[in-house]
Structure formats: structure tokens, C-alpha cells
N, C-alpha and C positions, 0 to 999 in steps of 0.2 A: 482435450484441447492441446495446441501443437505449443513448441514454447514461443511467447511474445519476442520478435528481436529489434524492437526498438520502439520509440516511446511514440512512434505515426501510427506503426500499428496497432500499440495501446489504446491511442485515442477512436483508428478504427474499428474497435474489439468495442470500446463504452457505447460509441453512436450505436453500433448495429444493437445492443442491450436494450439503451434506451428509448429505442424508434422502436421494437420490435416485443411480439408476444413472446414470453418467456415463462420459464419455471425453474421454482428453486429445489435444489436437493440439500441446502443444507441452513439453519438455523438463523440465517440474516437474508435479510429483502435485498433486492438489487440495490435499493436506494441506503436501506444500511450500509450495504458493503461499499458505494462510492464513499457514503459519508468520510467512514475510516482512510477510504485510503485516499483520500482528498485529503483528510487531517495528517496522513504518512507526510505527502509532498509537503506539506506546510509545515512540518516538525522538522524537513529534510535542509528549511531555509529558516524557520525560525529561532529552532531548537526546542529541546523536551528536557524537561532535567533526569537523573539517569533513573535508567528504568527499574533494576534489582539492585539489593545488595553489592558492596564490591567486590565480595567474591564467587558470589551467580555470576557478574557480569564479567569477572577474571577467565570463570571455566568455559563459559563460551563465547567469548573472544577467539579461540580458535576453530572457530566454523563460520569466521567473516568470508573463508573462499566459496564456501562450500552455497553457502544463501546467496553471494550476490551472484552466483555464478553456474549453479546447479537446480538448486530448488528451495523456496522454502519451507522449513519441518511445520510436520502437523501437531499441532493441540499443544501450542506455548499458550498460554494466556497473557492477556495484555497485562503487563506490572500494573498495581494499583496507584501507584505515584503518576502513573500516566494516563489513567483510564477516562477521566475526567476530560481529556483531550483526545483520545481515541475509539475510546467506545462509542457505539452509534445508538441514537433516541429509537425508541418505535417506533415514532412517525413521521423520520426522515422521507422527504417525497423525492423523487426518483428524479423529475427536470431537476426542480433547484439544486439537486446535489451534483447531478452530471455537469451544469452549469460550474456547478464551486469546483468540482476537481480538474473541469478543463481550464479554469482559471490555474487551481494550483499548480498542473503538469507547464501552461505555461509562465507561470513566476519560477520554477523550477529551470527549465531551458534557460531564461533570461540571467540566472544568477550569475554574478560573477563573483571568484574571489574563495576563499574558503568557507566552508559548509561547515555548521554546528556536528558536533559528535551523534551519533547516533546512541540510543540512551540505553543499549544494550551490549552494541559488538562497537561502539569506540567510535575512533573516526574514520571517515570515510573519504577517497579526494570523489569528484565530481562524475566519475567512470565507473566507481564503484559503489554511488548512491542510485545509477542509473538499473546499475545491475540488481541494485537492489528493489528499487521499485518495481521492475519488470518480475522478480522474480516470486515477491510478495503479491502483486497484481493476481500474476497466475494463479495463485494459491487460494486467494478468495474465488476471483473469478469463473473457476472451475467448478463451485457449487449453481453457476446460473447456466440453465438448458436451455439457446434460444430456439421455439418451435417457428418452425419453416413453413407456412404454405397454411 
């Protein structure tokens, strides 16, 4: 998958998912993985209280360029202080979630004003929350194969 460059094409990236047969290659449903990152955009406006330790979240603070702007790393686990808001149910359904995270992406566009910390790498302005969802997006997203035809 090519990288996502802005949040139209995100939403074009979830419809063709969710209109379309697909397979997964890795341990969450399509419908888990919007869950999460419907819960992302809505941590991105609501806030999360912090994720690790402050010195987990001291050492990687300097790889805020590198995630919102490159890619996001594999096999962090979600902080247990957070999980309760980010981890997704097993029987998340696949509409209602795409529903709730196109809700989020658009309460996210409409925000104005500064944006809660992010509960890991600090805070973010508004550019560099965007980069972060696009780049975390990718990262799940990459486990769902849509079949064609």
C-alpha cells in the first residue's frame, strides 16, 4: 500500500474496505482496526491521559518526526492506562464503526484551537496530528487485502 497523503484519501482508502470483499493478514477485523482508529481521532480531540511512564514517554519523544512523517513502528503495544479506550471488542461490526470513524476524521477537520497531548510523543499542533493519523492509519491498514473482482 502506497503512503495515504491526506485525510480524502483516507476516507477513500475506509469506503473501498468497507463496501468491498476483503482479507485480513493480520490479527484484527477490518472492523477492529476502524474501531481503534476511530478511538485515535477521538483521543486526538478529546485527550487520553499519558500513555507510559515519563520516562518511556521521555525516550520516545524523539521519534515524533519520524511517526508523523515517515511511518509508523511495528509491535508497540497499546499502554494499559489507554487500552480501555483503544483496544477494539471482538465483535466490533464493520458499518457501525466505519460510520463512527467517519464521524471522528470529521470532528477532527472541524476542530479548532489546540489539540490535547498525545499520550505518548507529547504534543502535537494540528499538521502534525494529521501526519500522524495518516501514518498510523497506514500501519493498521496494511494488514486488510481488498480482493478485486
Amino acid at each position: 500500500m502506497s503512503q495515504i497523503k491526506d485525510l480524502d484519501q483516507l476516507k477513500t482508502r475506509l469506503a473501498e474496505i468497507a463496501q468491498s470483499p476483503h482479507e485480513m493478514t493480520g490479527r484484527w477485523t477490518a472492523a477492529q482496526i476502524f474501531y481503534h482508529l476511530a478511538a485515535a481521532f477521538e483521543g486526538s480531540v478529546e485527550g487520553l491521559p499519558p500513555g507510559y511512564n515519563f520516562f518511556a514517554r521521555s525516550v520516545l519523544r524523539p521519534f515524533r518526526w519520524f511517526v508523523t512523517r515517515v511511518r509508523f513502528p511495528w509491535g508497540i503495544p497499546i499502554p494499559a492506562s489507554i487500552a480501555d479506550k483503544l483496544a477494539p471488542p471482538k465483535d466490533a461490526d464493520l458499518a457501525e464503526q466505519h460510520a463512527r470513524l467517519l464521524q471522528a476524521i470529521e470532528r477532527f477537520e472541524r476542530h479548532e484551537g489546540p489539540h490535547p497531548p498525545h499520550p505518548v510523543l507529547g504534543g502535537f499542533s494540528h499538521d502534525q496530528w494529521i501526519g500522524f493519523h495518516l501514518r498510523h492509519s497506514e500501519h493498521h491498514l496494511k494488514f486488510v487485502r481488498v480482493r478485486n473482482g
